[in-house]
ZAKOLTOR-362807 format. One record per residue: x, y, z of N, C-alpha, C in turn; residue in one letter. Coordinates in pm, whole numbers, padded with zeros to 5 digits, always signed. Atoms other than C-alpha are relative to their C-alpha. Example, Ala and Ser with C-alpha at 12.3 -4.5 7.8 and 13.67 -1.06 7.14 Angstrom:
+00089-00119+00000+01230-00450+00780+00090+00120+00000a-00082-00119-00006+01367-00106+00714-00077+00109+00073s
//
This chain:
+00016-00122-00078-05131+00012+06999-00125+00072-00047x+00150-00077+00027-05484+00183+07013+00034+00120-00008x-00010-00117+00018-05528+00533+06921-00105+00070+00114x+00116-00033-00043-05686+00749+07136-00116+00070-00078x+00121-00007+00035-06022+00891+07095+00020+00071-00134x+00003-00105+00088-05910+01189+06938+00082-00040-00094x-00139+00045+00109-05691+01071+06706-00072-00095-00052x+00074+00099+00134-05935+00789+06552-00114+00108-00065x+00126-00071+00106-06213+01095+06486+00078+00071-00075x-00057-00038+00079-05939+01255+06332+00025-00063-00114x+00004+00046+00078-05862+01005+06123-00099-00037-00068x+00138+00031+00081-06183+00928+06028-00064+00073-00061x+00039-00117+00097-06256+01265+05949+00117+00029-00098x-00082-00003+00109-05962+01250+05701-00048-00078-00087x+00104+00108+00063-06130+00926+05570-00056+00112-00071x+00123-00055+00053-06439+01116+05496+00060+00103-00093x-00092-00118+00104-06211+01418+05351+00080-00070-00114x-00036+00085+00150-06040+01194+05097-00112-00069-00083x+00118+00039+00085-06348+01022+04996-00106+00054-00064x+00088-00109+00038-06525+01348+04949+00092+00066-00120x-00085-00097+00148-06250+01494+04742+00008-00153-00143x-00022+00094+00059-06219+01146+04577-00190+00017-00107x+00111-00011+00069-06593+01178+04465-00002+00129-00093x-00015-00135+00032-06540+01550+04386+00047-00008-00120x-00120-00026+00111-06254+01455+04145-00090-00067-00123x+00113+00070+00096-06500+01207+03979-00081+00105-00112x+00090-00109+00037-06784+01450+03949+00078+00064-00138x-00068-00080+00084-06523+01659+03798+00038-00016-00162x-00042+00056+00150-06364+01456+03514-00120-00087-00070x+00125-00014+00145-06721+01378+03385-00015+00077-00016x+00040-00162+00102-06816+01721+03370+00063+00015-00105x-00100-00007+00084-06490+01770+03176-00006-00065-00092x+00017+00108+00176-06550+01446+02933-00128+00065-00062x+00153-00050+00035-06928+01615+02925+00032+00101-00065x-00013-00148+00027-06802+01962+02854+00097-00052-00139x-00116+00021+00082-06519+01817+02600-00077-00059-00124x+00120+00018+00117-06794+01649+02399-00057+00098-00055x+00027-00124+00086-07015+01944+02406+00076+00086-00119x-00087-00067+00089-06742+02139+02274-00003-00043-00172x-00025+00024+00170-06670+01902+01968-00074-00001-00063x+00170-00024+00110-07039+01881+01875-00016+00180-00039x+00003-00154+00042-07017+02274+01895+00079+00064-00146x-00104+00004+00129-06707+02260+01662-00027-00065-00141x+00081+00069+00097-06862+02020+01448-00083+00106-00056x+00153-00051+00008-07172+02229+01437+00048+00130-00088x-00047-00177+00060-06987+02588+01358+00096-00035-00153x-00018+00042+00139-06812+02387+01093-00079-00030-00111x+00109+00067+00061-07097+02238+00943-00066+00190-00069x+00041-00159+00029-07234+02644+00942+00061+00036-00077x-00144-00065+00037-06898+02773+00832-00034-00045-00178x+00009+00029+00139-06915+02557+00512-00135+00008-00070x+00166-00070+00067-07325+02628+00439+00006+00128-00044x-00021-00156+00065-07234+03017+00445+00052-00063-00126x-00113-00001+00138-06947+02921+00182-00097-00034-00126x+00076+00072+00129-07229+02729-00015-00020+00123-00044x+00100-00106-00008-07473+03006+00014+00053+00108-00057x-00067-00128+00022-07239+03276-00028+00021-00035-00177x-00076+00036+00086-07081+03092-00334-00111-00015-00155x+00096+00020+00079-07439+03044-00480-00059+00163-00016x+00096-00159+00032-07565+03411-00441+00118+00076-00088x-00115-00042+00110-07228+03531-00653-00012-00056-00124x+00036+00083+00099-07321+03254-00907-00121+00070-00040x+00115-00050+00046-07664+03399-00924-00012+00131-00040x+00004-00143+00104-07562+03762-00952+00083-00017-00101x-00112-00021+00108-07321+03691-01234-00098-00039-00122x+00122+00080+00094-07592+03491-01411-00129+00102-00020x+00106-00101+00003-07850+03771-01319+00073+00152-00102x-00045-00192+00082-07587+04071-01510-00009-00112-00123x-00052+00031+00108-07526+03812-01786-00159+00019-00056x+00199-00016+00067-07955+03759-01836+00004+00177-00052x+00030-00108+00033-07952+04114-01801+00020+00108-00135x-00121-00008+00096-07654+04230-02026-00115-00063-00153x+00046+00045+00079-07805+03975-02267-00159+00044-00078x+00181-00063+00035-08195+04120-02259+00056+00127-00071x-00038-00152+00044-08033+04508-02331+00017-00033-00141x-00076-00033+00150-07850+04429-02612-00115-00087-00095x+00085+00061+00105-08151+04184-02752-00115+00131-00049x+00083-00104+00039-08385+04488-02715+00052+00135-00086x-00041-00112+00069-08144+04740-02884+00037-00070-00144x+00009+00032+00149-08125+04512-03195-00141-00032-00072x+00117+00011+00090-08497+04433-03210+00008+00177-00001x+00065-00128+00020-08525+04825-03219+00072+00043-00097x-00075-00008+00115-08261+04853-03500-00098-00065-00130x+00061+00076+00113-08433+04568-03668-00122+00039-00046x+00138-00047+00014-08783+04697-03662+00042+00139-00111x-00015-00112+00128-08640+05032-03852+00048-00048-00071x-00037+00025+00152-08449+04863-04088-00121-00067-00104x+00097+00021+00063-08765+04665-04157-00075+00114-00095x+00089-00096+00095-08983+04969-04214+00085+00075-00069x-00104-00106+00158-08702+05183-04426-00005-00132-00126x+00023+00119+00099-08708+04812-04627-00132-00002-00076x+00097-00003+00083-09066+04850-04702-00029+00094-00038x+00059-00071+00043-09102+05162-04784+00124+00031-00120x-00049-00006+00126-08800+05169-04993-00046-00079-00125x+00017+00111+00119-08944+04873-05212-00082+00047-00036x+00133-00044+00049-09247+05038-05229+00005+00111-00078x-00121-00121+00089-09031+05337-05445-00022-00054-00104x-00035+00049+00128-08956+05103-05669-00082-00091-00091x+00085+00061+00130-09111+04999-05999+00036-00152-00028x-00018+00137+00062-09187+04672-06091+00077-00107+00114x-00050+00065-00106-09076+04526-05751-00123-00062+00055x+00115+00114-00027-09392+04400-05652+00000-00105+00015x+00017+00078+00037-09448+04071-05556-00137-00051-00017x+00136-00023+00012-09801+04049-05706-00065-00161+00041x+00080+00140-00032-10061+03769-05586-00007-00123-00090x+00027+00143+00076-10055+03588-05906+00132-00049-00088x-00134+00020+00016-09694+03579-05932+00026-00135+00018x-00045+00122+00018-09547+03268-06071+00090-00112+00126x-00077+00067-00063-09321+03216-05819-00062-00030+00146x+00078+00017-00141-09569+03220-05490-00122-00126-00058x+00114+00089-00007-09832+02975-05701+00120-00141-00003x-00072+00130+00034-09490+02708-05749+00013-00030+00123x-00118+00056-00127-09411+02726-05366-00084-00099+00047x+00034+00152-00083-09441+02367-05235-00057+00020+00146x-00007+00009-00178-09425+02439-04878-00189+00063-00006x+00136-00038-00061-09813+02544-04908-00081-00146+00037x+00033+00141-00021-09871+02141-04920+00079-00055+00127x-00058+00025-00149-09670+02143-04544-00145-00042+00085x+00088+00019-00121-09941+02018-04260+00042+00123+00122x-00034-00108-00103-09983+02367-04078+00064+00142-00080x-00045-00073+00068-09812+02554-04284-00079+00138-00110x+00087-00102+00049-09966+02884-04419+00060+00106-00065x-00096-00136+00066-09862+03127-04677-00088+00109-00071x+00086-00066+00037-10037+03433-04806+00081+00127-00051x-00070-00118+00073-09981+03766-04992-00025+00088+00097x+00049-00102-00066-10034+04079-04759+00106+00119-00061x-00066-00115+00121-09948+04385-04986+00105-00047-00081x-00088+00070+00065-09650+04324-05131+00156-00077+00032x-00114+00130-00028-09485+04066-04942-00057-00115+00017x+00036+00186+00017-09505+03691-04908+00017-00007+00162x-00047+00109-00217-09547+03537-04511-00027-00112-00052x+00049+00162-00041-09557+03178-04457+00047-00012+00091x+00023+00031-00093-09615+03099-04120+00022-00118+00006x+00005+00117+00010-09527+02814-03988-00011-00026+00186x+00068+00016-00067-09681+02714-03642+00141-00016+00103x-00113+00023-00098-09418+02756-03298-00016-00112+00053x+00058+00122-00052-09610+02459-03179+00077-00101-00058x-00039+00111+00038-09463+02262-03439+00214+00003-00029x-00186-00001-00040-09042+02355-03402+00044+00037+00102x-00095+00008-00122-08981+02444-03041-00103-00098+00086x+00088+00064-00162-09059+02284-02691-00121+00145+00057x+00116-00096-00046-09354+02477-02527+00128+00105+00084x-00074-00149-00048-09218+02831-02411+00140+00010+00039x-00172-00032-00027-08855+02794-02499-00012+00006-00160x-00071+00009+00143-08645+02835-02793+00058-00097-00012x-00105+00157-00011-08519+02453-02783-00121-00068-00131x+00068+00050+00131-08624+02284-03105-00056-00164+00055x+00065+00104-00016-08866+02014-03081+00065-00136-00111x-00037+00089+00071-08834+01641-03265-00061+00072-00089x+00067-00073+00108-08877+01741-03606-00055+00091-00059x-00029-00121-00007-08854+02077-03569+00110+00061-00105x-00109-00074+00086-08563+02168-03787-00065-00048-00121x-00021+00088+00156-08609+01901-04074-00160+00080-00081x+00114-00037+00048-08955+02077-04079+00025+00197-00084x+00008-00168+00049-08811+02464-04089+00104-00029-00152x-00089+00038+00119-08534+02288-04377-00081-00009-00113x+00085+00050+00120-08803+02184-04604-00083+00198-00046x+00113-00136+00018-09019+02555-04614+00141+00115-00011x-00114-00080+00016-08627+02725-04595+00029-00057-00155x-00053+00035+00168-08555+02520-04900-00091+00048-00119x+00114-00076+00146-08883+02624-05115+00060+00096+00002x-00047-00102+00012-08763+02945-05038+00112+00054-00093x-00117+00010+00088-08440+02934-05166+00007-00014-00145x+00015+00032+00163-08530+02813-05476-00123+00096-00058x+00132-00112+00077-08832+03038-05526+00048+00149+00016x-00090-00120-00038-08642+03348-05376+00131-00014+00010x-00176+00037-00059-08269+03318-05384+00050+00124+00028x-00062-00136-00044-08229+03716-05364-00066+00060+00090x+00135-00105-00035-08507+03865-05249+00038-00009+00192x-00018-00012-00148-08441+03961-04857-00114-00043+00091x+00123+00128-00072-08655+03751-04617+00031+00078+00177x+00004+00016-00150-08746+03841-04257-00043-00106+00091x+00086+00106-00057-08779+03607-03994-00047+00107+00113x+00029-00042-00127-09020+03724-03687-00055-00099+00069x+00046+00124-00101-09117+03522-03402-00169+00055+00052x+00127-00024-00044-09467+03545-03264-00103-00053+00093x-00002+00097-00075-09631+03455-02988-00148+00049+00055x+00154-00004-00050-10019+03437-02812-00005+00143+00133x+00030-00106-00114-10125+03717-02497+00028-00070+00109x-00035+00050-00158-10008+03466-02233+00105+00061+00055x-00128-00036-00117-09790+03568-01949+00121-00122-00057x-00118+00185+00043-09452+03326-01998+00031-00001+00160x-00063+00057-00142-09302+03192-01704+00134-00061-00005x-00110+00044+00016-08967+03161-01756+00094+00164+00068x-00089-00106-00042-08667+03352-01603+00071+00048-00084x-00057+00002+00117-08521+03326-01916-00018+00044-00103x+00082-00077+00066-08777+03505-02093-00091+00049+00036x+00076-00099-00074-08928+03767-01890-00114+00063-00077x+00112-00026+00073-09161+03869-02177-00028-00047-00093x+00027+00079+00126-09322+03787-02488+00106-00017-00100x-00092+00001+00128-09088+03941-02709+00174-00008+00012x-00162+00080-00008-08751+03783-02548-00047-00119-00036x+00033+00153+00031-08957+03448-02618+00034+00040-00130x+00049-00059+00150-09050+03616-02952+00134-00009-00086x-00128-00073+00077-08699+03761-03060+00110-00167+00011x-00096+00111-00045-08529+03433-02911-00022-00127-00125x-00030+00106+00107-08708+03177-03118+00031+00063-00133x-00006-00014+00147-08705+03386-03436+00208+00014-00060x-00179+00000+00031-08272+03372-03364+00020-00103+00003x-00060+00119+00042-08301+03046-03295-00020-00063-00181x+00057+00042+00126-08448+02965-03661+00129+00069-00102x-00140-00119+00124-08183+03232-03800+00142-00063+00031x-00149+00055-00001-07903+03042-03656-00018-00141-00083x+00011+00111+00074-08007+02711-03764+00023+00023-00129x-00019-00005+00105-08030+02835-04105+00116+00043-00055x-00099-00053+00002-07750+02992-04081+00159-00098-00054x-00057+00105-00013-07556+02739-03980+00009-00108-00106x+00005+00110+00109-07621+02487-04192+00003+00056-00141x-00008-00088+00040-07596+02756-04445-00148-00056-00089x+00139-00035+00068-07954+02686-04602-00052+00096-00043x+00070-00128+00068-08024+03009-04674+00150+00068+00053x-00135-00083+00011-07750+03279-04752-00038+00128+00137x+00032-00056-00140-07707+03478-04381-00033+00142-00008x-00023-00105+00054-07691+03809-04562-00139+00010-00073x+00119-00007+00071-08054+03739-04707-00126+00030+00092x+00115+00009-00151-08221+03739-04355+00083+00088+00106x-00023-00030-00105-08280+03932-04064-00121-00029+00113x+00114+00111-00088-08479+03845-03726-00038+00134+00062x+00066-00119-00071-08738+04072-03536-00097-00095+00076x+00099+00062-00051-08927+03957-03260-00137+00093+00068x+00127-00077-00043-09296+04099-03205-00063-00037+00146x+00098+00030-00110-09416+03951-02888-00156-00017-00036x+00149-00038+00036-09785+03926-02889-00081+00125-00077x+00085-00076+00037-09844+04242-03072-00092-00046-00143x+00064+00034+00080-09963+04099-03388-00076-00141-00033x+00088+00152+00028-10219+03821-03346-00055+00004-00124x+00036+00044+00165-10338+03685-03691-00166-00055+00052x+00129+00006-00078-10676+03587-03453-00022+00043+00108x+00064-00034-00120-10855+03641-03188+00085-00145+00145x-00068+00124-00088-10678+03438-02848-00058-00034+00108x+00094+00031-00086-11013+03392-02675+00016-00161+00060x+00042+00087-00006-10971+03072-02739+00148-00125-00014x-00142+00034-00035-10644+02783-02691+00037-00028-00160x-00038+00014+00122-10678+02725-03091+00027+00104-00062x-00025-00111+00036-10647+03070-03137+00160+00057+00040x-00115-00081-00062-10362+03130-02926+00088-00097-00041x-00068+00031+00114-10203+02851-03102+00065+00024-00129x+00008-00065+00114-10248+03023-03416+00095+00084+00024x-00086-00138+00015-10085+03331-03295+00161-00040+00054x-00144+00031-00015-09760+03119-03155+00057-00037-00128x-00052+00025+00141-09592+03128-03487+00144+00084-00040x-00113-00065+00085-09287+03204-03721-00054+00055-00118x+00058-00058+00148-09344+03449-04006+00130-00007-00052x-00089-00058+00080-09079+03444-04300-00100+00080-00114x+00102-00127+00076-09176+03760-04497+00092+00054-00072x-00043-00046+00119-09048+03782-04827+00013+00153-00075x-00005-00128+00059-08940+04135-04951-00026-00024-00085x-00071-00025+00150-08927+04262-05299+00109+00048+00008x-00171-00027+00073-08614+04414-05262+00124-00142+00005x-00063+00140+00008-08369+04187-05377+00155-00009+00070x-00172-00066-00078-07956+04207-05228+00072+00035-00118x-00109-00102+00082-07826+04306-05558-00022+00134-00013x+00061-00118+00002-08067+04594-05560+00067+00114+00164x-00070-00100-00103-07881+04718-05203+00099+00086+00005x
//
């Protein structure tokens, strides 16, 4: 049975209406797989963010805790070099009171000390105390307080003359260092380099008890007292140094 006219363009325009929605639906559920992707790369992506803050965040809390501890740590180094520096000068001027405290230039016990036969090693009278210098070049790493090879066994040998040539007599250590800028975060100026190595030297000795802890104290100068001129890189060598600086007063005399 044939259809009439109207009734096959009808159907045919239903045709076309299912095959249009049939494409439609298509269209559709790629967009949707398209859009469903996007999404997870988005999710991905805000995750990926999410946990970078956490780094970030987790690292700038790390860095201020580390920035109060540096800080914290600088205060209290600068309120003991400023202790130490007066106890120094009340130390020399009390010795300088006293009779027969002197340690004079041709004193027996500064012509026996060995450590003047050290490579580098320098000792001299300046009024009436004893320095011997002994070169920063040759016991730390360049602009830290971390002891070089042969660095200790070297401050052991010039701690031990000591000992035996002074066993009372109160000893300063100071650290000392050239007019360069430092570059460290860790030592913002000369005289945290300064004060740092002359504690590291005071612990070592300490430690190992080489010298009695109660016989020494540490002061660090920064660049104020060059021993030369630092025109020059042998000069500013010169002035990176450790002084131990022999009082006359002795610790029974305290």
């Amino acid at each position: 049975m044939s259809l009439a006219p109207n009734q096959q363009q009808a159907q045919l325009a239903m045709q076309q209406q299912v095959t249009t929605l049939a494409q439609q639906n298509t269209e559709y559920q790629t967009r949707a797989a398209s859009l469903d992707k996007d999404n997870q790369e988005l999710e991905s992506l805000l995750a990926q963010t999410r946990q970078q803050v956490q780094l970030l965040t987790d690292e700038v809390g790390a860095t201020r805790t580390q920035l109060q501890t540096t800080t914290d740590q600088l205060l209290a180094m600068q309120t003991d070099n400023t202790q130490l520096k007066q106890m120094s000068t009340q130390l020399v001027a009390t010795s300088k009171q006293r009779a027969g405290a002197e340690i004079r230039a041709n004193n027996t016990l500064l012509k026996n000390l060995t450590l003047k036969q050290l490579p580098g090693v320098e000792v001299r009278q300046d009024g009436d105390v004893v320095r011997v210098e002994i070169p920063a070049d040759r016991l730390f790493m360049p602009g830290s307080n971390y002891f070089q090879n042969g660095g200790e066994q070297l401050l052991d040998s010039v701690a031990a003359d000591l000992r035996q040539n002074f066993p009372e007599n109160l000893i300063g250590i100071e650290g000392h260092t050239d007019d360069g800028a430092t570059h460290s975060q860790q030592f913002p100026t000369n005289h945290h380099l300064s004060a740092a190595q002359a504690l590291a030297v005071y612990n070592s000795l300490a430690q190992k008890r080489t010298m009695a802890p109660n016989q020494l104290f540490v002061i660090g100068h920064g660049g104020n007292h060059p021993v030369v001129s630092n025109a020059s890189d042998a000069g500013k060598a010169r002035n990176r140094r450790i002084e131990f600086v022999v009082y006359p007063e002795r610790l029974a005399s305290r």
